[in-house]
MMTF fields as JSON, N, C-alpha, C and O atoms, coordinates in Angstrom:
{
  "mmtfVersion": "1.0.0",
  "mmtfProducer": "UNKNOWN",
  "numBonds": 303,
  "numAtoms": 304,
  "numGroups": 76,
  "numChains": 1,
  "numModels": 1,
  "chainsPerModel": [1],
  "groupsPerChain": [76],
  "chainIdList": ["A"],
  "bondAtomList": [4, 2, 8, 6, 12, 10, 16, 14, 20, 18, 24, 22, 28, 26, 32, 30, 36, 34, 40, 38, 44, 42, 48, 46, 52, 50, 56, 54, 60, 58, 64, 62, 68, 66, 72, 70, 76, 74, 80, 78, 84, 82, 88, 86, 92, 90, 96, 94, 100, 98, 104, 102, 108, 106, 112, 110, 116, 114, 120, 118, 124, 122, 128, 126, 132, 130, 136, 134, 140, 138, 144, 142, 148, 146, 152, 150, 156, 154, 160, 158, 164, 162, 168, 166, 172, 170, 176, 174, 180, 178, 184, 182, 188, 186, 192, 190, 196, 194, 200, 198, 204, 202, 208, 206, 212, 210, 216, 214, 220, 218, 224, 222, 228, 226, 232, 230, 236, 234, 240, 238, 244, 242, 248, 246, 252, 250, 256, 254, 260, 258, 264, 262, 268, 266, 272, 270, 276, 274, 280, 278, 284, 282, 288, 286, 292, 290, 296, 294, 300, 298],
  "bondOrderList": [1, 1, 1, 1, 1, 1, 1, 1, 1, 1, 1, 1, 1, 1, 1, 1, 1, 1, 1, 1, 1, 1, 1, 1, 1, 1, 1, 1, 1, 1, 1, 1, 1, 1, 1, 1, 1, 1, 1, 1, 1, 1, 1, 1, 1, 1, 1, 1, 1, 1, 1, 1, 1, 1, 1, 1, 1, 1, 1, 1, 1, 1, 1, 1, 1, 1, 1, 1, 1, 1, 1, 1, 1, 1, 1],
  "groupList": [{"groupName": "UNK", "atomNameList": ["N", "CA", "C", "O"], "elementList": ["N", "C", "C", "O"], "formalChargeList": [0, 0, 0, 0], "bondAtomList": [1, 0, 2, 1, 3, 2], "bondOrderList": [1, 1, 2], "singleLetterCode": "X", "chemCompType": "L-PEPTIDE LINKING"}],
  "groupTypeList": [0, 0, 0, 0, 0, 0, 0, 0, 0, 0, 0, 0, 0, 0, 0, 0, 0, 0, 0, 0, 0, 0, 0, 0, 0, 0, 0, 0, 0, 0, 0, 0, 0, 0, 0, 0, 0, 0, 0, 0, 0, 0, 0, 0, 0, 0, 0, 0, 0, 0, 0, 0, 0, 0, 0, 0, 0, 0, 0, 0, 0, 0, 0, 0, 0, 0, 0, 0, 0, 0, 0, 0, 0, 0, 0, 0],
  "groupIdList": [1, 2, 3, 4, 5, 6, 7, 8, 9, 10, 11, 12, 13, 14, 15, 16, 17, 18, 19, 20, 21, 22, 23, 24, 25, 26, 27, 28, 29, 30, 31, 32, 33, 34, 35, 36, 37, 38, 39, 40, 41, 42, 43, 44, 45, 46, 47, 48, 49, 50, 51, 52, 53, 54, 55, 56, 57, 58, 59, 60, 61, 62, 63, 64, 65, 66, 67, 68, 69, 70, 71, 72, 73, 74, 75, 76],
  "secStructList": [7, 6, 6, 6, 1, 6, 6, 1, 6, 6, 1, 1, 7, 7, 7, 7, 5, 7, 1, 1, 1, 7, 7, 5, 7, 7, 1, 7, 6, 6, 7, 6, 6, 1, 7, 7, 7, 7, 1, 1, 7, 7, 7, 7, 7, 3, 3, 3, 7, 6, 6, 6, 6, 6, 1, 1, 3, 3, 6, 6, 3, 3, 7, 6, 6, 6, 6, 6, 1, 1, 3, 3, 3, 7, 7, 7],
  "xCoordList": [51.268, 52.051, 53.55, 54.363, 53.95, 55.297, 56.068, 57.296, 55.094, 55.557, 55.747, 56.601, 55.175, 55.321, 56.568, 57.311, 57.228, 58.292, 59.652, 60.594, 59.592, 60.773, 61.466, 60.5, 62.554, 63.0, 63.232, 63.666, 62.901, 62.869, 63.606, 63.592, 64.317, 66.311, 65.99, 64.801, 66.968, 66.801, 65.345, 65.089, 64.963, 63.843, 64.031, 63.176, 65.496, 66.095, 67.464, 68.064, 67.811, 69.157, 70.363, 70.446, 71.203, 72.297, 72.329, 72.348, 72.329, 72.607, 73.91, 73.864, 74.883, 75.994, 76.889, 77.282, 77.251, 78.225, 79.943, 80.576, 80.43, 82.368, 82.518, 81.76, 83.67, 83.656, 84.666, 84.825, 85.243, 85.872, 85.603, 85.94, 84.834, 84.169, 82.406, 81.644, 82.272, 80.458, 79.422, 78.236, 80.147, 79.313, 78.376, 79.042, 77.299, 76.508, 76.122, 75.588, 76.386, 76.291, 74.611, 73.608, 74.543, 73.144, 72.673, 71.51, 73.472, 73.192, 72.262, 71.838, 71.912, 70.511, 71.014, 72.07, 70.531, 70.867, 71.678, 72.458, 71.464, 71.365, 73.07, 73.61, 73.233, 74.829, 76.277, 77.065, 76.327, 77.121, 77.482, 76.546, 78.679, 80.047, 80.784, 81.955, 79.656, 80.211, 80.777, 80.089, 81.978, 82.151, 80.721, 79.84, 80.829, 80.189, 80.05, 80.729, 79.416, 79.465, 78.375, 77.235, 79.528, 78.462, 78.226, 78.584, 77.523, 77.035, 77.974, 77.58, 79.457, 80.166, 81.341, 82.41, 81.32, 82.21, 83.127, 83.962, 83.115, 83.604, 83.279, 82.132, 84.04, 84.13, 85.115, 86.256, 83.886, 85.096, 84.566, 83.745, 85.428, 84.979, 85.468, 86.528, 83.778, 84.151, 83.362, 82.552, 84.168, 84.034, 83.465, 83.141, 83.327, 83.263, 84.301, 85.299, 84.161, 85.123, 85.899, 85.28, 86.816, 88.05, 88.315, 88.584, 88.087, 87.675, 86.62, 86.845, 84.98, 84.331, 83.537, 82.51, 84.041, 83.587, 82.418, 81.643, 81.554, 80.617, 79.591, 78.728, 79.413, 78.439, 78.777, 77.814, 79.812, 79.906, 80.503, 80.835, 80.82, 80.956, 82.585, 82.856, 83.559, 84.509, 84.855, 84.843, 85.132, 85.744, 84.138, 84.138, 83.14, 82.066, 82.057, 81.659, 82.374, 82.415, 82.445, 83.252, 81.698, 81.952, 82.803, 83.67, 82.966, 84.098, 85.201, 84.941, 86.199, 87.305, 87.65, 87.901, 87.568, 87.614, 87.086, 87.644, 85.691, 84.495, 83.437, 82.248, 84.28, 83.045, 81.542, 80.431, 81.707, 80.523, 79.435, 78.217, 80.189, 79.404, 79.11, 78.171, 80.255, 80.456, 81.244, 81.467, 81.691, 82.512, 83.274, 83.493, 84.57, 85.53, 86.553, 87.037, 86.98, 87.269, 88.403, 88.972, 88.306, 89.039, 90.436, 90.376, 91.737, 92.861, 92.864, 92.362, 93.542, 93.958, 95.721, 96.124],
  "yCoordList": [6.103, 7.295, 7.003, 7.626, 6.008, 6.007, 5.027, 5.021, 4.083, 2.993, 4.114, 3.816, 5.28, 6.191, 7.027, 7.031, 7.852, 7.941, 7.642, 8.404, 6.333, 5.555, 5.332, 5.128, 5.233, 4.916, 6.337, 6.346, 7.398, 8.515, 9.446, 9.864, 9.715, 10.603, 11.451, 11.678, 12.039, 13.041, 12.97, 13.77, 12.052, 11.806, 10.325, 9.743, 10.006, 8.5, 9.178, 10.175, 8.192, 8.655, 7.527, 6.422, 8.196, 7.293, 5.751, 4.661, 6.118, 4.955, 4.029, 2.81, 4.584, 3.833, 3.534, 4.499, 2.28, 2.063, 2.077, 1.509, 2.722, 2.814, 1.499, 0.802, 1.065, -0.034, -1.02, -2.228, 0.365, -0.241, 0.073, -0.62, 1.384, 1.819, 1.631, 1.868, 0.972, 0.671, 1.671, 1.432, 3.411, 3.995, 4.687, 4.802, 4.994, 5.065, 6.639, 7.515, 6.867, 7.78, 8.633, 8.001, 9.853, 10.439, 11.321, 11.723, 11.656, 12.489, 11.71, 10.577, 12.826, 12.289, 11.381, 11.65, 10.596, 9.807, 9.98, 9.133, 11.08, 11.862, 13.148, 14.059, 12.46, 13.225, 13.337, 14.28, 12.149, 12.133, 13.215, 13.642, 13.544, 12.483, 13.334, 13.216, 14.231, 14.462, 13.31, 12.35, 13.585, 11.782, 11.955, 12.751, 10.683, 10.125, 11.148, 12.159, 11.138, 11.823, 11.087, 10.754, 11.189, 10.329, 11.359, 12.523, 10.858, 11.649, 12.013, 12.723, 11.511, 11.341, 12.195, 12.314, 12.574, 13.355, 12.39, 12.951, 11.485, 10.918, 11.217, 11.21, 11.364, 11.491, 10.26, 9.833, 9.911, 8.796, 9.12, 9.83, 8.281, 8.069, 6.279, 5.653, 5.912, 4.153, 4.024, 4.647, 2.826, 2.222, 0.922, 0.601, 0.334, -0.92, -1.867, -2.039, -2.635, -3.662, -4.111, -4.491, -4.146, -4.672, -6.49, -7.23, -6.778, -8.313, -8.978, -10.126, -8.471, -9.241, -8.577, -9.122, -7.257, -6.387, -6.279, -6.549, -5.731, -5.26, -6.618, -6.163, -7.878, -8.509, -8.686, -8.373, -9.086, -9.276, -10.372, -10.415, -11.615, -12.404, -12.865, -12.503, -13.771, -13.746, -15.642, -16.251, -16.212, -17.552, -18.335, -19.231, -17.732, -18.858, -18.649, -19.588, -17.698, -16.788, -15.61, -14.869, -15.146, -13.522, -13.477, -14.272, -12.058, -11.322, -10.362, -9.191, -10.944, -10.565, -8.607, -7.816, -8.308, -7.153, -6.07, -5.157, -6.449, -5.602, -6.199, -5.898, -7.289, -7.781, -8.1, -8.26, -8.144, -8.701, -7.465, -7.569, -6.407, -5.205, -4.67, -4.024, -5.195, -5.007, -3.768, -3.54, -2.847, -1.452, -1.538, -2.566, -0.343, -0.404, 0.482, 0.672, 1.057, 2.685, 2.62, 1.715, 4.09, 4.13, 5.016, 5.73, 4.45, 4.368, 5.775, 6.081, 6.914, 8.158, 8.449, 9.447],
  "zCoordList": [11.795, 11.554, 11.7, 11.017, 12.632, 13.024, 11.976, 11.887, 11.081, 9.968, 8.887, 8.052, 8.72, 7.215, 7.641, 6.66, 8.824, 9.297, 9.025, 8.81, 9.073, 9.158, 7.886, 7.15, 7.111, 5.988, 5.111, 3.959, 5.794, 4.873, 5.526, 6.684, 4.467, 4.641, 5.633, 5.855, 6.368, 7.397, 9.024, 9.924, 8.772, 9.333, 10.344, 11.013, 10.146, 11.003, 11.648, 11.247, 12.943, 12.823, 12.757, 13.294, 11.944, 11.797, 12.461, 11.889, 14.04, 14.561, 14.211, 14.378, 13.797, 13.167, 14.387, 15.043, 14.755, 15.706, 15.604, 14.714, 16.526, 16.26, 16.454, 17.128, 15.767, 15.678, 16.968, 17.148, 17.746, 18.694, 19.92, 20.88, 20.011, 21.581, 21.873, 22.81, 20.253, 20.238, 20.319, 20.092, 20.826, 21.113, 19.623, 18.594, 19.589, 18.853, 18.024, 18.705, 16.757, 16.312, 16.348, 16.015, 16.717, 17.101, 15.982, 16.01, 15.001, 13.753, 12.999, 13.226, 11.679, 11.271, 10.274, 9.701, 10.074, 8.568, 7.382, 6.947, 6.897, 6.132, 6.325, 5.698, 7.448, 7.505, 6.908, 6.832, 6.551, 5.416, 4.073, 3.397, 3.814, 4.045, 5.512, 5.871, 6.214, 7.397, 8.66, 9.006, 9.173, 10.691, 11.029, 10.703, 11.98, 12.592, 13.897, 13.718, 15.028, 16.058, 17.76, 18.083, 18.218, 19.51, 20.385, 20.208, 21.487, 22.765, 23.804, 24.73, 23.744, 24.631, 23.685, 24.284, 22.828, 21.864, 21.06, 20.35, 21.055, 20.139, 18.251, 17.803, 17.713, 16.225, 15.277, 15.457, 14.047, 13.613, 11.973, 11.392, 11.719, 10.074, 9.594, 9.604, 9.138, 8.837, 7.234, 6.548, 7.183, 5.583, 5.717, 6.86, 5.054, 4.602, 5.11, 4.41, 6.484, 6.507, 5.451, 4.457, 5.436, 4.628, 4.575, 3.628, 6.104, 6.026, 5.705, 5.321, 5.746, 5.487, 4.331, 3.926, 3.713, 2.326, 2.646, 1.729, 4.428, 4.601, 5.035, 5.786, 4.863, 5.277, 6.583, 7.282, 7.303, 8.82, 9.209, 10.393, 8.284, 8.15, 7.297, 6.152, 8.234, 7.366, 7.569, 8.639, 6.209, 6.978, 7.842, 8.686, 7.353, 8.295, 9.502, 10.191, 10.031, 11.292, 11.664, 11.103, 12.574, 12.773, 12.625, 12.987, 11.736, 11.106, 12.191, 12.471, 12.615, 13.943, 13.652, 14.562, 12.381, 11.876, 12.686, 13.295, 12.519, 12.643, 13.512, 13.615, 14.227, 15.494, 14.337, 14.842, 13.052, 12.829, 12.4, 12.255, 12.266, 12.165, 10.565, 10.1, 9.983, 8.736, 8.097, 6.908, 9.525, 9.519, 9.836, 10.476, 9.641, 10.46, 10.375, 9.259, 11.295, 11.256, 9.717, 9.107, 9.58, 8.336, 9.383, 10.383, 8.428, 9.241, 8.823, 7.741, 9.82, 9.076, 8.892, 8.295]
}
């Protein structure tokens, strides 16, 4: 039951990490293009690393950007 669950919109949660306080987004998947939102009140909004264009990786090394995350806050 818990393998048919998983992968299907609104039914996961985000789990998206800030890219500089790590703390972890608790909204559903499916939240978007609403921010991000943690447990501790934090609110953000992230893109696509700019250094490593999302794989994590820059130069053959974790990406200094995004710690390797592949995100990274969008400047306001």
């Amino acid at each position: 039951m818990e393998a048919r669950r998983r992968n299907q919109p609104g039914t996961d949660l985000c789990a998206r990490r800030q890219a500089v306080t790590q703390v972890e987004c608790y909204l559903p998947d499916t939240h978007y293009p609403l921010p991000h939102r943690a447990l501790d009140g934090t609110v953000w909004h992230d893109a696509l690393c700019h250094g490593c264009h999302g794989s994590g990786w820059a130069e053959d090394a974790i990406c200094g950007v995004c710690n390797g995350g592949g995100f990274a806050l969008l400047e306001s």
